[in-house]
KEMI-339482 format. One record per residue (C-alpha): residue in three letters; chain; y, z, x. Coordinates in Angstrom, 2 decimals, padded with zeros to 5 digits. Each point is the difference from the previous one (the first is absolute). Last residue first. Example, Ala and Ser with C-alpha at 12.3 -4.5 7.8 and 13.67 -1.06 7.14 Angstrom:
<node rest="SER" kette="A" v="-001.06" w="007.14" u="013.67"/>
<node rest="ALA" kette="A" v="-003.44" w="000.66" u="-001.37"/>
! end
This chain:
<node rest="UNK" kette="A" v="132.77" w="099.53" u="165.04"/>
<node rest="UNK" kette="A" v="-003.10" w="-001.33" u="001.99"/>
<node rest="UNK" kette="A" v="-002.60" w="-001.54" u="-002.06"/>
<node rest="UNK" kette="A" v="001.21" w="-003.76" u="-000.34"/>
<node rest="UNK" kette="A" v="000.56" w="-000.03" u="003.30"/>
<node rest="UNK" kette="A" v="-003.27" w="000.61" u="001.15"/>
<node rest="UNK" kette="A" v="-001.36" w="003.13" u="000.93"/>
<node rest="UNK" kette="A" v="000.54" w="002.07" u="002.80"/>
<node rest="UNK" kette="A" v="002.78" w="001.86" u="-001.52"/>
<node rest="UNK" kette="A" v="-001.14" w="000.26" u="-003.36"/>
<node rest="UNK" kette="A" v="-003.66" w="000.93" u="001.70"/>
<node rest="UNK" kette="A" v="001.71" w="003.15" u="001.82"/>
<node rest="UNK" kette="A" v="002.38" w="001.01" u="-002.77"/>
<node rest="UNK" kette="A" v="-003.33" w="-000.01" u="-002.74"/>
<node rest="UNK" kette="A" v="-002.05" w="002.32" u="002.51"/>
<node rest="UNK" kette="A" v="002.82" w="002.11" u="001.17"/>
<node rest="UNK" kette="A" v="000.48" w="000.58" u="-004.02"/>
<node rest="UNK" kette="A" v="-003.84" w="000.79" u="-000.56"/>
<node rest="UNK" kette="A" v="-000.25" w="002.13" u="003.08"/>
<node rest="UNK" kette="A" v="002.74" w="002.06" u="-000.91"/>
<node rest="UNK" kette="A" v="-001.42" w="000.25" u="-003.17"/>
<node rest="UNK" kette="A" v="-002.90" w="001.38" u="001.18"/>
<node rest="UNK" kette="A" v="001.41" w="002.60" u="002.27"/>
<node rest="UNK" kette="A" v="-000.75" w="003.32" u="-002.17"/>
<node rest="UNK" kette="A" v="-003.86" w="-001.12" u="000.00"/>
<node rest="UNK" kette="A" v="-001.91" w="-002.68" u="-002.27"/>
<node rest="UNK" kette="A" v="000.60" w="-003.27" u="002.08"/>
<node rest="UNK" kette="A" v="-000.50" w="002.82" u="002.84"/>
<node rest="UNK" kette="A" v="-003.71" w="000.14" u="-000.40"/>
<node rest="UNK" kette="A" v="-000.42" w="001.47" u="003.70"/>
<node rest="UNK" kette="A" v="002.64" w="002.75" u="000.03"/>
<node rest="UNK" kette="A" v="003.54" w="-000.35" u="-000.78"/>
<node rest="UNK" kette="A" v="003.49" w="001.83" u="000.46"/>
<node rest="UNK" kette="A" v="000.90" w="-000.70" u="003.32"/>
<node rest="UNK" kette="A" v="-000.80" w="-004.31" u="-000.54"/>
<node rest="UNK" kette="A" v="000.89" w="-001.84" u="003.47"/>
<node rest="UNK" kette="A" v="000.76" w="-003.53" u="-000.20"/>
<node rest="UNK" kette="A" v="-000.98" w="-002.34" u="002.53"/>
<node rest="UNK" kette="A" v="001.43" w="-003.21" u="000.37"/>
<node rest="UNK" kette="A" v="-001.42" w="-003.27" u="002.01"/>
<node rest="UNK" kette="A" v="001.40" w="-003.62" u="000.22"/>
<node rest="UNK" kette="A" v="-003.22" w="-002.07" u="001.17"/>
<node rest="UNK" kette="A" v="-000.87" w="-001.55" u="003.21"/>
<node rest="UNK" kette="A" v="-002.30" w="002.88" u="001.58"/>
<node rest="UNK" kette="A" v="-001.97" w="001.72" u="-002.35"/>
<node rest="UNK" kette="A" v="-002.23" w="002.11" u="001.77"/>
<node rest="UNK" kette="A" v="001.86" w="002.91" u="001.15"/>
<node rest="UNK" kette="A" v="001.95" w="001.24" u="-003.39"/>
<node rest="UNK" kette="A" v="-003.29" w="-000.84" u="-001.99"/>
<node rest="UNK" kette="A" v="-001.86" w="002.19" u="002.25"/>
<node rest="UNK" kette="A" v="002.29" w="002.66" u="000.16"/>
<node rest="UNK" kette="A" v="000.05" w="-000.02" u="-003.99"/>
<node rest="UNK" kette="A" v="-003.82" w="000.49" u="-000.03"/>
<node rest="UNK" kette="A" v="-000.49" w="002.69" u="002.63"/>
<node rest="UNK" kette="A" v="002.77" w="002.03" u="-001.78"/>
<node rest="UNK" kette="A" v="-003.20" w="001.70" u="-002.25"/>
<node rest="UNK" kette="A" v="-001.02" w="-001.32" u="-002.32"/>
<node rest="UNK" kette="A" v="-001.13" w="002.43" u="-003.14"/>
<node rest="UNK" kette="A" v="001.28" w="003.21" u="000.15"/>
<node rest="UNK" kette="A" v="003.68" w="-001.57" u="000.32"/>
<node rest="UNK" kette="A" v="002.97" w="001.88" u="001.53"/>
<node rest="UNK" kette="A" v="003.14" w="-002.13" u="000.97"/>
<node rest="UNK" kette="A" v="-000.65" w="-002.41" u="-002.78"/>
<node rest="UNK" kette="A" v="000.19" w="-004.01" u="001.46"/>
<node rest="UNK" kette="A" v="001.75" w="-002.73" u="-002.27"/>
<node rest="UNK" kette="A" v="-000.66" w="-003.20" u="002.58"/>
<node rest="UNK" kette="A" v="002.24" w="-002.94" u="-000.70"/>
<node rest="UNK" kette="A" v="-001.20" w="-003.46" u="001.19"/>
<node rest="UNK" kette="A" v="001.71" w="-003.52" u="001.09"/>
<node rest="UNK" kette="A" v="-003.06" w="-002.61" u="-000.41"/>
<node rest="UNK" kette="A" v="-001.04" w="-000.94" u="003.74"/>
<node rest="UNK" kette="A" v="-003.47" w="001.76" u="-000.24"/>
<node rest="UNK" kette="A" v="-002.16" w="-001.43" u="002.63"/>
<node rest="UNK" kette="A" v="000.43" w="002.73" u="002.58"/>
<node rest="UNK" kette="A" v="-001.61" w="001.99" u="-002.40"/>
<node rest="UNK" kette="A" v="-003.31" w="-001.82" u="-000.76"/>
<node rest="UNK" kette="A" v="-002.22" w="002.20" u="002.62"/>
<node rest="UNK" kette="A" v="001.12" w="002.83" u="-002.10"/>
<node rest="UNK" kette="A" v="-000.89" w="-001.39" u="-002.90"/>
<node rest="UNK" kette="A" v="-003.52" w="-000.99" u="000.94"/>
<node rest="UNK" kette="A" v="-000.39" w="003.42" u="001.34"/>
<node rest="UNK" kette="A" v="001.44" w="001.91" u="-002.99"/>
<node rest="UNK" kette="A" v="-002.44" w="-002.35" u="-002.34"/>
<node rest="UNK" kette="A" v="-002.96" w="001.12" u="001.77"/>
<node rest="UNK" kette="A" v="000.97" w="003.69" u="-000.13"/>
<node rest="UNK" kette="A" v="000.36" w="-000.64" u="-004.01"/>
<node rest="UNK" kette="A" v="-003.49" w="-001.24" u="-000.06"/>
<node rest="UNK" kette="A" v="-001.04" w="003.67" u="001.44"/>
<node rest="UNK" kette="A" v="001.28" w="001.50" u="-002.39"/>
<node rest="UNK" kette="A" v="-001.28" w="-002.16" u="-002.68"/>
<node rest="UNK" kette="A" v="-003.36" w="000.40" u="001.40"/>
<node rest="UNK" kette="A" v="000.13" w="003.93" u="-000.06"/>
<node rest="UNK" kette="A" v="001.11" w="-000.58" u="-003.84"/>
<node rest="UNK" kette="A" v="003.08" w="002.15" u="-000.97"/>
<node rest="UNK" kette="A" v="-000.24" w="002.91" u="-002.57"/>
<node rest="UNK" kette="A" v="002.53" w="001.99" u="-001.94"/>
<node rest="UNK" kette="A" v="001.84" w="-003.27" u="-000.81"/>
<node rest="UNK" kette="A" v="003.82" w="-000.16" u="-000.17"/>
<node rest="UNK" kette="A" v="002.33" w="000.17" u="-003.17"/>
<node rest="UNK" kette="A" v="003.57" w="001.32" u="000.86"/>
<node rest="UNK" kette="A" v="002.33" w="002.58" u="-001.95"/>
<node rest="UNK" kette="A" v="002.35" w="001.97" u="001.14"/>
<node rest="UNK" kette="A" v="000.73" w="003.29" u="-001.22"/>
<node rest="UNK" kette="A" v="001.24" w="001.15" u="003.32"/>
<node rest="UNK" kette="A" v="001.95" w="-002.44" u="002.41"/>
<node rest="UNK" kette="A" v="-001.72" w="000.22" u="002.92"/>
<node rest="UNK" kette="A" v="-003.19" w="-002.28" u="-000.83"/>
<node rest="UNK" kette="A" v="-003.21" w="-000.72" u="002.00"/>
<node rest="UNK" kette="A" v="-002.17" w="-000.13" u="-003.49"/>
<node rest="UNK" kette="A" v="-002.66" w="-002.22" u="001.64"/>
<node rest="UNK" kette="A" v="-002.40" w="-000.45" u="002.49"/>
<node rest="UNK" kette="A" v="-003.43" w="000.06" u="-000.89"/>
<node rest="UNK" kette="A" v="-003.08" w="001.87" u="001.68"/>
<node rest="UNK" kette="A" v="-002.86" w="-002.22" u="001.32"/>
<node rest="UNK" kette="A" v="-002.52" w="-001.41" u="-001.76"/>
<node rest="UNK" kette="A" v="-003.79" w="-001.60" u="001.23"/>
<node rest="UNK" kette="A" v="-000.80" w="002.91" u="002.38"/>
<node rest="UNK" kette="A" v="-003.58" w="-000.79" u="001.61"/>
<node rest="UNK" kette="A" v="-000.30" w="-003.75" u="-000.11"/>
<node rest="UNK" kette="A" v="004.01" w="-000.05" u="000.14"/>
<node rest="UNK" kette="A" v="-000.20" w="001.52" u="003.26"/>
<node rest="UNK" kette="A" v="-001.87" w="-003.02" u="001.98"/>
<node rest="UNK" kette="A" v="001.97" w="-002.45" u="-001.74"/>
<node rest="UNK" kette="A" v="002.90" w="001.82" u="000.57"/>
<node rest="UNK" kette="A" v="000.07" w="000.30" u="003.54"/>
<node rest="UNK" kette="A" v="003.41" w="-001.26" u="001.11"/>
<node rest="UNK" kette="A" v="000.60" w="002.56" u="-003.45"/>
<node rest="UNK" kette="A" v="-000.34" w="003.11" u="002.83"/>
<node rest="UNK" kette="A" v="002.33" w="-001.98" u="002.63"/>
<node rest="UNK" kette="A" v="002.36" w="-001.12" u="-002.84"/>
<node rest="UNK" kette="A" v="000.46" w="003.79" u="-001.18"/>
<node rest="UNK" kette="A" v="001.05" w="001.72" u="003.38"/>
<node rest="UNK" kette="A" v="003.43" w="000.24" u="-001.12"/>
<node rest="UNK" kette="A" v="002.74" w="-001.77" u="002.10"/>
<node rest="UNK" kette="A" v="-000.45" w="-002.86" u="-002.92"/>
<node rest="UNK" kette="A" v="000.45" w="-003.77" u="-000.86"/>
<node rest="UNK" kette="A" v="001.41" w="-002.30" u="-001.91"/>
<node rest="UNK" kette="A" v="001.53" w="001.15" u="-003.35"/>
<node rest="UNK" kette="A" v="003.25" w="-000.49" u="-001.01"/>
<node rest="UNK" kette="A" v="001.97" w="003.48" u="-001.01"/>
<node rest="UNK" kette="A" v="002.30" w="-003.01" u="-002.64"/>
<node rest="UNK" kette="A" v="000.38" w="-003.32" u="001.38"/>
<node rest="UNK" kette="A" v="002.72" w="-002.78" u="-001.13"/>
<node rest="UNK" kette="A" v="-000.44" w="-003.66" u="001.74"/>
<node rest="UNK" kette="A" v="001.59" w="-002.59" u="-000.40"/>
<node rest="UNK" kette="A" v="000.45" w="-003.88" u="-000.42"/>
<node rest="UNK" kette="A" v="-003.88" w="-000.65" u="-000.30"/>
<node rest="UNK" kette="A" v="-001.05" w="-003.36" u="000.25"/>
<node rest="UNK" kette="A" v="000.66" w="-001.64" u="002.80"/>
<node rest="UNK" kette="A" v="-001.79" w="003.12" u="002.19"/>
<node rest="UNK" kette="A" v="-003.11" w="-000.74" u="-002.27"/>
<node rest="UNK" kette="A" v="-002.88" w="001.68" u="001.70"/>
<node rest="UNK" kette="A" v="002.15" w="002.75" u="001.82"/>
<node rest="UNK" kette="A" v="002.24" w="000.92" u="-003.22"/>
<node rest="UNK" kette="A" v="-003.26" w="000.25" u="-002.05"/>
<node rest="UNK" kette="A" v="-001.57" w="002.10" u="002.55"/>
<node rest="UNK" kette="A" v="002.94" w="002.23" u="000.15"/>
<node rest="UNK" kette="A" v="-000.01" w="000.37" u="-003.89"/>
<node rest="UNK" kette="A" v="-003.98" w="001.14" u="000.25"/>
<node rest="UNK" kette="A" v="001.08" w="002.75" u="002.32"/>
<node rest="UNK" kette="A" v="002.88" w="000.73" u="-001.63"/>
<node rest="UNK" kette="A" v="-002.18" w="000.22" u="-003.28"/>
<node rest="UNK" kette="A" v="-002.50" w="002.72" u="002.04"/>
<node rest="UNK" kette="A" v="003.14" w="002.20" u="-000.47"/>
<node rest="UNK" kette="A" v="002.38" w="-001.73" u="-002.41"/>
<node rest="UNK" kette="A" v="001.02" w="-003.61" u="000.34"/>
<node rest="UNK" kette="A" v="002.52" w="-002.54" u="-000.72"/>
<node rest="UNK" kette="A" v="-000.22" w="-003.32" u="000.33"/>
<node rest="UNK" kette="A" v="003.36" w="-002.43" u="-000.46"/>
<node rest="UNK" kette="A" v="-000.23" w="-003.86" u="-001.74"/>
<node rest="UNK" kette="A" v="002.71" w="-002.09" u="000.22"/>
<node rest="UNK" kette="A" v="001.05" w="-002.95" u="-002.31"/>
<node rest="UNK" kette="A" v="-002.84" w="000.88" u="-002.06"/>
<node rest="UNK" kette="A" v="-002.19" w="-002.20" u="-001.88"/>
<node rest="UNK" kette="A" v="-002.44" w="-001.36" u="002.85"/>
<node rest="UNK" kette="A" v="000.07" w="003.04" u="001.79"/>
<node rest="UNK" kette="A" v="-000.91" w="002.48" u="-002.78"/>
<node rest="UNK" kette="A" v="-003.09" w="-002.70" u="-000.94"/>
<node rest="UNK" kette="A" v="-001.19" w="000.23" u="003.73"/>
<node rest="UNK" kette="A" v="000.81" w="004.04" u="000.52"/>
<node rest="UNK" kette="A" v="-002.22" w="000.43" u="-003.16"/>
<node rest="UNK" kette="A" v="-002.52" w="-002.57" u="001.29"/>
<node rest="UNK" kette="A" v="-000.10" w="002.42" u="003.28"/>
<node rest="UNK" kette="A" v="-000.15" w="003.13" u="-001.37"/>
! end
């Protein structure tokens, strides 16, 4: 990720990350460790943290993992019906818990992220819960902020009735953060 952000850098004239789920996570930690950088943001249902009681049970993966090595996927959270999505029927116990890690590294990155950001956030996903967006909302403190609601999507909304409402909010917002030469 971080050669690929490198190369981007050196041959763009502005270079935007955009993440969904665990990719907002990973986008907000590339915004926070190269605040020069990255000239926006755009997050789809980012994922850093939980209400559920699923981070204290994977807080003792190692432990768990020796017993139960797989967990249930996630996947197929879609309103629109007929959709299509690809997701894994089973997620490692130690990737779960790895993914914990990274929330707390990001989270404790926030206030670092200065890169204007747009946050595309469904109303009802079975997958994270509003924990996430409230976080990003509180902990970035010096960079423009928008949240977009989705009423029509679940989880995977980049495949749900408000997907191309997230693709045209998506190409507006970096036009008009971007440099000249992309605005218009």
């Amino acid at each position: 990720m971080e050669t690929a952000f490198t190369e981007l850098r050196d041959r763009c004239a502005a270079v935007f990350v955009c993440g969904f789920s665990m990719g907002g996570a990973l986008a907000l930690h590339l915004a926070a460790t190269h605040p020069d950088g990255v000239a926006g943001v755009v997050l789809v249902n980012p994922s850093l943290g939980t209400y559920g009681l699923g981070p204290r049970l994977l807080g003792r993966a190692p432990v768990i993992a020796r017993i139960k090595r797989t967990s249930h996927g996630i996947g197929g959270d879609v309103k629109k019906p007929g959709a299509r999505t690809s997701s894994y029927d089973l997620v490692p116990v130690r990737a779960a818990y790895q993914l914990t890690r990274l929330w707390r590294t990001v989270r404790g990155e926030l206030p670092r992220v200065v890169a204007p950001t747009l946050l595309f956030r469904s109303r009802v996903d079975h997958v994270v819960d509003g924990r996430s967006a409230r976080l990003v909302r509180t902990g970035m403190r010096d960079a423009e902020f928008r949240e977009e609601i989705l009423g029509n999507s679940f989880h995977v909304a980049l495949h749900d009735h408000d997907a191309e409402r997230i693709l045209t909010g998506s190409a507006d917002w970096i036009r008009a953060h971007g440099p000249d030469g992309l605005r218009g």
